[in-house]
ChimeraX commands (.cxc) that place a marker at each C-alpha (Angstrom):
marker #1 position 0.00,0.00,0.00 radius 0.5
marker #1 position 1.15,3.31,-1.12 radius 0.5
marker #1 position 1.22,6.21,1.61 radius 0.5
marker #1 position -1.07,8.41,0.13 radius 0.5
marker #1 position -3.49,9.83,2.01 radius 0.5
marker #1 position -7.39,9.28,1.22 radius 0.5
marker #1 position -7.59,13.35,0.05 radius 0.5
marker #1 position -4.49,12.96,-2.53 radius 0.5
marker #1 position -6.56,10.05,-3.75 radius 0.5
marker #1 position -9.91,11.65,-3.79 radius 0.5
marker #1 position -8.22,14.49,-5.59 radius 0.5
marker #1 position -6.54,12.30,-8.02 radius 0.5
marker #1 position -9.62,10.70,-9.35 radius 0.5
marker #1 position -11.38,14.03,-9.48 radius 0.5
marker #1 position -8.44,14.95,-11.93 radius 0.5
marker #1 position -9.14,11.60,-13.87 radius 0.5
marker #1 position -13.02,12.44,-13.83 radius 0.5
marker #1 position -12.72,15.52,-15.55 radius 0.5
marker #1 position -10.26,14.38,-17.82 radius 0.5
marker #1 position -7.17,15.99,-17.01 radius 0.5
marker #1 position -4.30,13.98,-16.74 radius 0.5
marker #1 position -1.69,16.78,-16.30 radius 0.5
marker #1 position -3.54,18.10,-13.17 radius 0.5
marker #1 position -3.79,14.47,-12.08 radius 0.5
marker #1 position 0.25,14.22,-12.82 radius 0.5
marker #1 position 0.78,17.46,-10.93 radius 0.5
marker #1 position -1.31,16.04,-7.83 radius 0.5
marker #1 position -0.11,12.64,-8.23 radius 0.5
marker #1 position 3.74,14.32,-7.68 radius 0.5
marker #1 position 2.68,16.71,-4.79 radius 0.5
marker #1 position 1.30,13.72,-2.08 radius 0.5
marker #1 position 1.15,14.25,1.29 radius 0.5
marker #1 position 4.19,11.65,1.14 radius 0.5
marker #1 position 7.49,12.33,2.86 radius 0.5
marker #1 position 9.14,11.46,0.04 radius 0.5
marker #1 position 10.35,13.20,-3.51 radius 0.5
marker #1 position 8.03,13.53,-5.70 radius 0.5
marker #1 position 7.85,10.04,-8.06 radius 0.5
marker #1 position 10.04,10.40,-11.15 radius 0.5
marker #1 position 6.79,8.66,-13.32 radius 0.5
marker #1 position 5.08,11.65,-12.64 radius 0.5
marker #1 position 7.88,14.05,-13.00 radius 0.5
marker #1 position 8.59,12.82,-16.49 radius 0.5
marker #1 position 5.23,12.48,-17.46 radius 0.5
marker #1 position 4.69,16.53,-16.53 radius 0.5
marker #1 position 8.15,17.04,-18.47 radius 0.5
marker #1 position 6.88,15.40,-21.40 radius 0.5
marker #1 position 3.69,17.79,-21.56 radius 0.5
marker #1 position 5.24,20.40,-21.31 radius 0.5
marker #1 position 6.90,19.86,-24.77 radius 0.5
marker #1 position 3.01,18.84,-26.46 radius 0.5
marker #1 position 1.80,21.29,-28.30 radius 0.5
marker #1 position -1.94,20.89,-27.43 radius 0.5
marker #1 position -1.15,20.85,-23.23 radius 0.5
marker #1 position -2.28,23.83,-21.19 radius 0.5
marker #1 position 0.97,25.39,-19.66 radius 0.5
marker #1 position -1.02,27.88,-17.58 radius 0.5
marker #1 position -3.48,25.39,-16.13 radius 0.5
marker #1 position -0.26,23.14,-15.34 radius 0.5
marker #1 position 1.24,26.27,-13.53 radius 0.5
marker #1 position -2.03,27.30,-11.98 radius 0.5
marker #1 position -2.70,23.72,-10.59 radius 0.5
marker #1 position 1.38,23.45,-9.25 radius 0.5
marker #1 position -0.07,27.10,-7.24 radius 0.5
marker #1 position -2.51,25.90,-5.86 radius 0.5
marker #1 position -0.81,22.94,-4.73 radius 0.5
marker #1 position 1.67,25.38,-3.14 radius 0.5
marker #1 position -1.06,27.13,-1.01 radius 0.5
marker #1 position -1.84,23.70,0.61 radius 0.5
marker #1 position -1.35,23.59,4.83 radius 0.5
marker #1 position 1.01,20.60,4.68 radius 0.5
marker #1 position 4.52,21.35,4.32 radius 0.5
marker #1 position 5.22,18.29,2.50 radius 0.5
marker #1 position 2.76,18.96,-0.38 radius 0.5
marker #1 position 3.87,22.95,-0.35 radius 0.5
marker #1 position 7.70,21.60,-0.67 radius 0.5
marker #1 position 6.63,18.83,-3.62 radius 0.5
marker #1 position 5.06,21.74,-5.61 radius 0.5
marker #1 position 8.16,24.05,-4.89 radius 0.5
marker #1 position 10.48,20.78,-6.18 radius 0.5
marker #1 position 8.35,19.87,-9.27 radius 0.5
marker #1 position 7.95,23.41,-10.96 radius 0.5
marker #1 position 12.08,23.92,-10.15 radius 0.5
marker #1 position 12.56,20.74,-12.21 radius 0.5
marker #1 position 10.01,21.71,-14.74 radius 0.5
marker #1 position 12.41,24.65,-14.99 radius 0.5
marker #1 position 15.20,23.06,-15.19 radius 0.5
marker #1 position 14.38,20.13,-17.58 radius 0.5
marker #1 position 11.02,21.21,-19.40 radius 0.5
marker #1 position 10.06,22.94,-22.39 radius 0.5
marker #1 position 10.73,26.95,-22.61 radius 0.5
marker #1 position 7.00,27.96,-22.53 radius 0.5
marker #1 position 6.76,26.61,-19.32 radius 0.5
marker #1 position 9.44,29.36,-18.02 radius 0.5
marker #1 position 8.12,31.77,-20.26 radius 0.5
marker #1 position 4.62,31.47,-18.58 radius 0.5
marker #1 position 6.11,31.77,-15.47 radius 0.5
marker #1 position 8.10,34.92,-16.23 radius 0.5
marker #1 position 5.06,36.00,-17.71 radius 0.5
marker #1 position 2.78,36.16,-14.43 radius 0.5
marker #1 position 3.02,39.25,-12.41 radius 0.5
marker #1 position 2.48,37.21,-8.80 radius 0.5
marker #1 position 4.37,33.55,-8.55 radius 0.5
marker #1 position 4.60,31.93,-5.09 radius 0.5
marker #1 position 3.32,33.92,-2.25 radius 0.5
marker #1 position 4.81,31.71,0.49 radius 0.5
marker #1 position 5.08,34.87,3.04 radius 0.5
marker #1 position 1.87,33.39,5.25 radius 0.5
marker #1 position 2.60,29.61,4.80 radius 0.5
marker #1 position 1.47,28.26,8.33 radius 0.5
marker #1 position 1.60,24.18,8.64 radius 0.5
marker #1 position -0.96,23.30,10.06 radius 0.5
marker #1 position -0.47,19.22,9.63 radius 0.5
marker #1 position 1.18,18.54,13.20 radius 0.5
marker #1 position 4.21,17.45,11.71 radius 0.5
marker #1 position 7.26,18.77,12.45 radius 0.5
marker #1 position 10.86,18.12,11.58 radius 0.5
marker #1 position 13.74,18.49,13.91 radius 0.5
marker #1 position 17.25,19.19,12.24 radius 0.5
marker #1 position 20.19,18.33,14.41 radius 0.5
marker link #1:1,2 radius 0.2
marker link #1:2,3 radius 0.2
marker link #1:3,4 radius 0.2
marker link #1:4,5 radius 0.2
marker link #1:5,6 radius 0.2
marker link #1:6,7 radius 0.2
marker link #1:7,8 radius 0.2
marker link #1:8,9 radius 0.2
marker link #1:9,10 radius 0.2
marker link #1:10,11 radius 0.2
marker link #1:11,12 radius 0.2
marker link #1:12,13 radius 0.2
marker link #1:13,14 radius 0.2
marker link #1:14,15 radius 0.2
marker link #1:15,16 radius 0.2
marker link #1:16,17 radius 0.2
marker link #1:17,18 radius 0.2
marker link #1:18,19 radius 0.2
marker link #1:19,20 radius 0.2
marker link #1:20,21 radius 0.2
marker link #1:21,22 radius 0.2
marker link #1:22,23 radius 0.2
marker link #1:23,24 radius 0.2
marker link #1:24,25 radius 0.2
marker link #1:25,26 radius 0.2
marker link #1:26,27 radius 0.2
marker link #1:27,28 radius 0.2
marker link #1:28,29 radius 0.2
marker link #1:29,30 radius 0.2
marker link #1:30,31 radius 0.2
marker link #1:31,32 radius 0.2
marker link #1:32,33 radius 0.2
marker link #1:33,34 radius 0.2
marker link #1:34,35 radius 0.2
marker link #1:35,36 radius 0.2
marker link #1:36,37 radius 0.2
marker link #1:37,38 radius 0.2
marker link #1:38,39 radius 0.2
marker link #1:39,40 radius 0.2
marker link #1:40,41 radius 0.2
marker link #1:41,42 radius 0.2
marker link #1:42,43 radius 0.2
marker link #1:43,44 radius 0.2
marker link #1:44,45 radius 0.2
marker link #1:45,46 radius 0.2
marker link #1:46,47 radius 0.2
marker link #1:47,48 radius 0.2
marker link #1:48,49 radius 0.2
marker link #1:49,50 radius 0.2
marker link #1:50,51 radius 0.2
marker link #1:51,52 radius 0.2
marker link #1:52,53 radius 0.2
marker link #1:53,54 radius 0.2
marker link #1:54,55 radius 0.2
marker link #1:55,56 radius 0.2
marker link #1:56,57 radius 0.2
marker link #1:57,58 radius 0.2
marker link #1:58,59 radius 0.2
marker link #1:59,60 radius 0.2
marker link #1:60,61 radius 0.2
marker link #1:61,62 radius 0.2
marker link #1:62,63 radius 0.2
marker link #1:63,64 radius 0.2
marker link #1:64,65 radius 0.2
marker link #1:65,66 radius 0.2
marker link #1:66,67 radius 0.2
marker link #1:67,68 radius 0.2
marker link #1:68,69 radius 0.2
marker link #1:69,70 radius 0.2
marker link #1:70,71 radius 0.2
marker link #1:71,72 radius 0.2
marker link #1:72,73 radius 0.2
marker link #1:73,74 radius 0.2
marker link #1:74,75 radius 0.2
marker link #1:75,76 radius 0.2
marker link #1:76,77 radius 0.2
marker link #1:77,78 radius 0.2
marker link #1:78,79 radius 0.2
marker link #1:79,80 radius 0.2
marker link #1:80,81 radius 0.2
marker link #1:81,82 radius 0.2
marker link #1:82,83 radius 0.2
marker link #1:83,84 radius 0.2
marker link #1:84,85 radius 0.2
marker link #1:85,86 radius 0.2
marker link #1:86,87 radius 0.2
marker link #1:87,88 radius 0.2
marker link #1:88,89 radius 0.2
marker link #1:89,90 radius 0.2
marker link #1:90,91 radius 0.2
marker link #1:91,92 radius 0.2
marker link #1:92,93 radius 0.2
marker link #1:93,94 radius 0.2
marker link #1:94,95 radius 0.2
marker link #1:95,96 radius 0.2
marker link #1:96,97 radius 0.2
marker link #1:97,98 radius 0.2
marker link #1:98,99 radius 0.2
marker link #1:99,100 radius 0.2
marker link #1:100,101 radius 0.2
marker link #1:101,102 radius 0.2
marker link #1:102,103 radius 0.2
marker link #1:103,104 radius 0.2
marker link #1:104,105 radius 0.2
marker link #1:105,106 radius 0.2
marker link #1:106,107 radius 0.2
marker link #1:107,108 radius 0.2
marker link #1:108,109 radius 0.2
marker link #1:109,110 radius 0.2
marker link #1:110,111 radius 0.2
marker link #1:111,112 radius 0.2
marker link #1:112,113 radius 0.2
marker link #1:113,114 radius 0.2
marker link #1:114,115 radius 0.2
marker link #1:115,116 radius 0.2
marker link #1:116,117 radius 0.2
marker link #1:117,118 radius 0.2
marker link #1:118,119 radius 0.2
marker link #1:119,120 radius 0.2
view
């Protein structure tokens, strides 16, 4: 059994109800998993990125509001995935990025899932 939580699965399949399998990528790679995101879904969101007939913005939009989420963990995943979508996808998706006027507004990020990590 995988450690995803019932609400990454709920939203999942409400991604694969209304047909969009690059919002269902994006969610599918920010779980409320400790753990990096998987590199299935990472690759499968790089590979978009280069179709011609994939919807940059709503990739980017759904990545933000993955990043407004109250766990850390899934905050972090969307942080990780659009840096490597950066890093290793097509140009638009950078362009679109440098194209919005507001990115990631992390100044009132407040977890509120009880966990807590203690660096030594």
């Amino acid at each position: 059994m995988s450690g995803q939580t019932l609400t990454d699965r709920i939203a999942a399949a409400q991604y694969s109800v209304t047909g969009s399998a690059v919002a269902r990528a994006v969610c599918k790679a920010t779980t409320h998993e400790v753990m990096g995101p998987k590199k299935k879904h990472l690759d499968y969101l790089i590979q978009a990125t280069n179709e011609t007939n994939v919807n940059i913005p709503q990739m980017a939009d759904t990545l933000f509001e993955r990043a407004t989420n109250s766990s850390w963990v899934v905050v972090f995943k969307a942080l990780v995935t659009t840096h490597h979508l950066m890093v290793h996808g097509n140009e638009r998706f950078i362009q679109y990025l440098a194209s919005r006027n507001t990115l990631f507004n992390l100044s009132n990020f407040l977890d509120k899932s009880g966990s807590h990590v203690v660096c030594l």
